[in-house]
N, C-alpha and C positions, 0 to 999 in steps of 0.2 A: 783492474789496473787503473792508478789515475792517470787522467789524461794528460799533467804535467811532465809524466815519465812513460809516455805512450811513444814510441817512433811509428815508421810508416810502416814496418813489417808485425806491429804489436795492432794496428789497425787494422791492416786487412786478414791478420791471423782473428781479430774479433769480427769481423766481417763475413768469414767463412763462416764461422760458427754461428751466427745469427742464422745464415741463411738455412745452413746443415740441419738446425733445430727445426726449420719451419716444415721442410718435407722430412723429417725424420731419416737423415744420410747415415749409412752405415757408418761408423767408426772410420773404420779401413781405410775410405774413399775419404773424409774428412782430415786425415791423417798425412795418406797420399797428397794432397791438396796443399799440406800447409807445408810440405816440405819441396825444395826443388831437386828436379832430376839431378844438375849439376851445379858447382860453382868453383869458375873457375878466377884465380887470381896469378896478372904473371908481370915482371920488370923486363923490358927492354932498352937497350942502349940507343940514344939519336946523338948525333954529333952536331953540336948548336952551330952557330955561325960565327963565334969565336972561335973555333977551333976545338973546343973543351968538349967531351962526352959528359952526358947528362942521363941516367936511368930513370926512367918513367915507369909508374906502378898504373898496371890497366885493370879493370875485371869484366866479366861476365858469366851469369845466369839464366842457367837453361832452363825453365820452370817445369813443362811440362807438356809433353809430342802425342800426346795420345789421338789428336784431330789430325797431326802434321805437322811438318818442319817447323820447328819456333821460329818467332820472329817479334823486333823490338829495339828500340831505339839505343843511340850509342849517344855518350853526350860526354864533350871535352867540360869538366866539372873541376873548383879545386876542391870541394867540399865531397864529392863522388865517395862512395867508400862499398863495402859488401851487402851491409845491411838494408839499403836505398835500392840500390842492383835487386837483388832479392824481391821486396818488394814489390819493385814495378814491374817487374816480370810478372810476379804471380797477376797483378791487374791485367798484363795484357793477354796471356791464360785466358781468364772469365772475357776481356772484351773480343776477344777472337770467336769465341765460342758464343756470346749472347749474338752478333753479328752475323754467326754463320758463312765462316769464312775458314777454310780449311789449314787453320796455321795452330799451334800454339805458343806460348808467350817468352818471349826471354829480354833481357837489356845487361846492357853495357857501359865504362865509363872507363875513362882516361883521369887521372888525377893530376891535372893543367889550367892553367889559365891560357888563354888563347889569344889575351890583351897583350900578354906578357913573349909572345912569339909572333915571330915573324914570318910570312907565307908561306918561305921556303921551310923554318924548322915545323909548322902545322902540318905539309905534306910527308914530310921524315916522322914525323909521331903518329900520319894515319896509315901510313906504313908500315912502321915496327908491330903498331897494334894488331893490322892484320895477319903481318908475316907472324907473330909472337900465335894465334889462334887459328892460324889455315886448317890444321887437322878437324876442327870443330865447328868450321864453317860449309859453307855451301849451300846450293837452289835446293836441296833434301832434307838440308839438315838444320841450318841457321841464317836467317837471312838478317842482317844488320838494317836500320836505319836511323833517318838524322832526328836528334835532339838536342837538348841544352848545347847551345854554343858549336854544334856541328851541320854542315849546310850542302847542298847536291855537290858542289868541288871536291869536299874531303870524300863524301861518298864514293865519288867518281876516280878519286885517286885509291881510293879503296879494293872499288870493282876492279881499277886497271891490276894493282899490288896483286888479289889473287887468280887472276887471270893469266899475269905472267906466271905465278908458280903453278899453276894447274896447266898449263902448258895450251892452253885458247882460249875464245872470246866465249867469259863466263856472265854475263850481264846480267841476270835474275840471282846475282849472290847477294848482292847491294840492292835497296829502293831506295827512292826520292834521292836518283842520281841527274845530273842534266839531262834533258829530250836530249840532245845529238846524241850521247851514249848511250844510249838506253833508258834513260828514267821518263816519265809520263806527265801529259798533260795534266791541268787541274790538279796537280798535288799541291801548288803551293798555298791555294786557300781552301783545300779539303774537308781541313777539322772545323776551321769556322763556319761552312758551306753546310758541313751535315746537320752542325747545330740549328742555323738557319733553318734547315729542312723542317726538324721537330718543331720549330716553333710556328713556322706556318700552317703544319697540319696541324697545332693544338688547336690556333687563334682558328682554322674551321670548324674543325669539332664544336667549339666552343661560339662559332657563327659571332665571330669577333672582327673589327675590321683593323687593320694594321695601326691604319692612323688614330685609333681611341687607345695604344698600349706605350705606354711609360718604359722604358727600360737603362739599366743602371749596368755599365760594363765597368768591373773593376780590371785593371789591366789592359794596355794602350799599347801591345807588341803586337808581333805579326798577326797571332790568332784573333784576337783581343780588336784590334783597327779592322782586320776583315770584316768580324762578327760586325760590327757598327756601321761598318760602311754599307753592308749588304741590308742589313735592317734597315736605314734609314734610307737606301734607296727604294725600300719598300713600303715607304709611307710610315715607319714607326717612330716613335720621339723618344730619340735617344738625350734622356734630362739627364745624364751624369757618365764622364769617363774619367781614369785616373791610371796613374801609373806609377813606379815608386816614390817621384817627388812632388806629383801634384794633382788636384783631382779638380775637374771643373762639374757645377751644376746651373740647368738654364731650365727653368721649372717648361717651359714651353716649347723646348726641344734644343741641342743645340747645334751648329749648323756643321755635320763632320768634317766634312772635307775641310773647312777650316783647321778643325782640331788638328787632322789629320798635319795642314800645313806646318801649324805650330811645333805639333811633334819634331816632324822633321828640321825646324827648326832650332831655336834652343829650348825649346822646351813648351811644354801645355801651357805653363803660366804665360805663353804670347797671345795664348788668345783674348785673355784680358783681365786685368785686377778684380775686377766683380763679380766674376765667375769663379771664382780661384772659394774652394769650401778649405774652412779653417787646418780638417786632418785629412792628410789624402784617405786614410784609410773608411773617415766620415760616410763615405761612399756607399759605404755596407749597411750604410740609415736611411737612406733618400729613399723618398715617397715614388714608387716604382711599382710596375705591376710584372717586371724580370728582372729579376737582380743576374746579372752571367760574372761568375768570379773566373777570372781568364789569366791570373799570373799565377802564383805562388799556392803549394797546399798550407791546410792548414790554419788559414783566413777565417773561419767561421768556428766558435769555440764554444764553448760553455759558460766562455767568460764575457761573449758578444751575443750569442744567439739571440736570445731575448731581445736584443735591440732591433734587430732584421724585421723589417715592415714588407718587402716583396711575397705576396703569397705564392711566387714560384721562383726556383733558383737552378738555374740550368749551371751545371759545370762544364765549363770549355777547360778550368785547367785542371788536371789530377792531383785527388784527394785535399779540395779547397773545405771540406769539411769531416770536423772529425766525429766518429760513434757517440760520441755526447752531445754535441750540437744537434746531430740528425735526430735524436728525441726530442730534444726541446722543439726542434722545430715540427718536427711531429705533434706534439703536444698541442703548438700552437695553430695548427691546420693549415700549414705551408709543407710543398709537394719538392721536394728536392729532384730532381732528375741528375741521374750518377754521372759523374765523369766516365766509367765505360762505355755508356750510350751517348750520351753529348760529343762526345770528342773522338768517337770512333769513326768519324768522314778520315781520317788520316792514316789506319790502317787501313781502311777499306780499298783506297785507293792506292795504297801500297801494295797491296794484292794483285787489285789489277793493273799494277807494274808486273810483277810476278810473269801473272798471264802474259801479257803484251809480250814478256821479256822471251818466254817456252814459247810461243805462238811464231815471235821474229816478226810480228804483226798489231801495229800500231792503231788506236783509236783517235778519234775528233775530240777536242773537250766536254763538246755536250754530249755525247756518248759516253764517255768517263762521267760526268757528272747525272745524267742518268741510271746510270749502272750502282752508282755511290747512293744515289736518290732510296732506290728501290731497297738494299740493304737494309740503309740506315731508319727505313721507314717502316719495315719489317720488325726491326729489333725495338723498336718503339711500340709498337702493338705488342706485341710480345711482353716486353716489360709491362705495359699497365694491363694486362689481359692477366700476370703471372702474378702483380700485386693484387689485384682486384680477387684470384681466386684463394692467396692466400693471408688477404684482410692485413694487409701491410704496407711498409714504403717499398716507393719507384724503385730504390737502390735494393733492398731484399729482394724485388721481385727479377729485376734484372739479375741477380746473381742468383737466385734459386733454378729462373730459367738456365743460366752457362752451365750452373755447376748440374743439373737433370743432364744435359747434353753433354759434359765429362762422363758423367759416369756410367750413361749408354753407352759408348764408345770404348769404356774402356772392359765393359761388358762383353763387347763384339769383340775386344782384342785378348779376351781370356785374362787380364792384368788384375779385374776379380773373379 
């Protein structure tokens, strides 16, 4: 398929099957795989703040329970549609299972702008969504969490929505809801935190000191400023961030918290005209020893590859690169590390929301970030232990690992 007419569900459908090739996966199983248990699409009515009713189209996708209850992000999107849902499920499927975390994968989407509404019609549309899907929700069956443009509030008006209709205090239905209801410490910089994690253990392994690594964050949002700030309080020099409108580079480090300010300000371009590289996107060239793509998928092409000078590219955001690029960049002797394992500090910790939530028993952050530690460090051996024995990339090896672990289990559960 070329990659011009590739979406994200024709990508990780070529994704399965690389890996399925490598350990020779039955048919059956590779089949099972590429298809989801469910998918559901439904319109419900919110009554805007004009007075006028307004039908809102929602979906979600249940990939695949073979480990346990799906679970997977919900994101108020205008762009949201079946084939996007779809996809990111099946990803959170494999990153559930390379992590070893007893969930399988689903996601979901609202087809909204959230600019375009007001807090009271946000809570009426996280509403309808839940009441529209109560039958297929639950701590057993589907647990929701936040994504694109969705945040612990809507979660939490979420949990409340089907708590009222299950008729009690349901809190492990929702994750990454506010601490006072039930949502958990450390989630709000999880995914950045795990990444963080790999990278210090590489820089050991590799008997590297923080302050000699170069690093290039494309993407300057939540995950994105975590991941920078947490590096660069670790001694590493962060030469280049960017975000849709502008990309700074300071060959000698630059100073984040600064950046950080500007951010919040009007814009990166505050930190100063000098800094300012001519294309934000330029970013994906700078002389760097971590390139981390943390916004958008799909950054990394066949038609840029070749230019990418980072001999390692960690993904913070999902599928920043596509089946074409990951060869070139193969070719070229740069080590991609998958967005399932880079960016799985956010389930993990979503989980032990979960726990916290069945338990009625709360942890300290550093005992959550601990806990998150050990996972995400786990699945990282694992992945180059699974590339290394089957003479291939991080991303193969990482999913030959999830998908060996689908297909025991579903072994155990007689489904072959």
């Amino acid at each position: 398929m070329a990659e011009q007419n590739q979406g994200p569900l024709g990508v990780v459908h070529q994704q399965i099957a690389e890996a399925s090739q490598l350990i020779q996966l039955p048919n059956t199983i590779e089949t099972i795989l590429k298809h989801p248990k469910r998918k559901v699409e439904v319109q419900f009515p919110v009554e805007m703040d004009d007075g006028h009713t307004q039908m809102f189209t929602g979906y979600r996708t249940q990939h695949n329970d073979v480990l346990g209850p799906v679970k997977g992000g919900l994101r108020f999107y205008p762009q949201t549609d079946e084939e996007e849902t779809e996809a990111l499920a099946a990803w959170m499927t494999f990153k559930c299972a390379l992590v070893q975390i007893p969930h399988g994968g689903a996601k979901g989407g609202v087809v909204c702008d959230p600019s375009l509404l007001s807090d009271r019609e946000i809570r009426q549309v996280s509403r309808g969504y839940t009441e529209a899907l109560f039958d297929l929700l639950g701590p057993n069956k589907d647990v929701p969490a936040p994504d694109v443009y969705t945040d612990p509030k809507i979660m939490s008006v979420m949990m409340d929505t089907y708590s009222r209709m299950a008729g009690g205090h349901e809190p492990g239905v929702i994750t990454g809801k506010l601490p006072l209801v039930g949502g958990s410490k450390a989630r709000e910089s999880a995914t950045a935190r795990g990444a963080v994690y790999i990278i210090e253990k590489m820089l050991e392994k590799e008997n590297k000191r923080a302050e000699d690594v170069r690093v290039a964050v494309q993407g300057f949002g939540n995950a994105g400023q975590i991941a920078a700030r947490l590096l660069y309080d670790m001694g590493c020099k962060i030469v280049s961030v960017s975000d849709s409108k502008a990309a700074l580079y300071e060959e000698n480090g630059l100073d984040i918290p600064r950046a950080q300010q500007a951010k919040a300000g009007n814009g990166l371009q505050e930190y100063g005209e000098n800094y300012m590289l001519e294309n934000n996107m330029d970013i994906l060239y700078t002389e760097a020893d971590i390139l981390i793509p943390a916004a958008m998928e799909g950054v990394i092409t066949e038609k840029n590859a070749e230019r990418v000078k980072a001999p390692k590219i960690m993904e913070l955001a999902n599928g920043p690169t596509t089946p074409e690029a990951d060869h070139i960049l193969k070719d070229q002797g740069q080590q991609v590390y998958p967005d399932i394992l880079v960016n799985a500090g956010g389930v993990i910790v979503s989980y032990l929301e979960s726990v916290q939530n069945h338990m009625n028993y709360y942890w300290s952050e550093d005992v959550i970030n601990e806990r998150m530690k050990a996972f995400i460090l786990e699945a990282y051996e694992q992945t180059e232990k699974s590339a290394y024995e089957h003479k291939t990339t991080n991303r193969n090896g990482a999913m030959t690992f999830a998908i060996g672990r689908l297909q025991e289990a579903m072994g155990y559960r007689g489904w072959i």
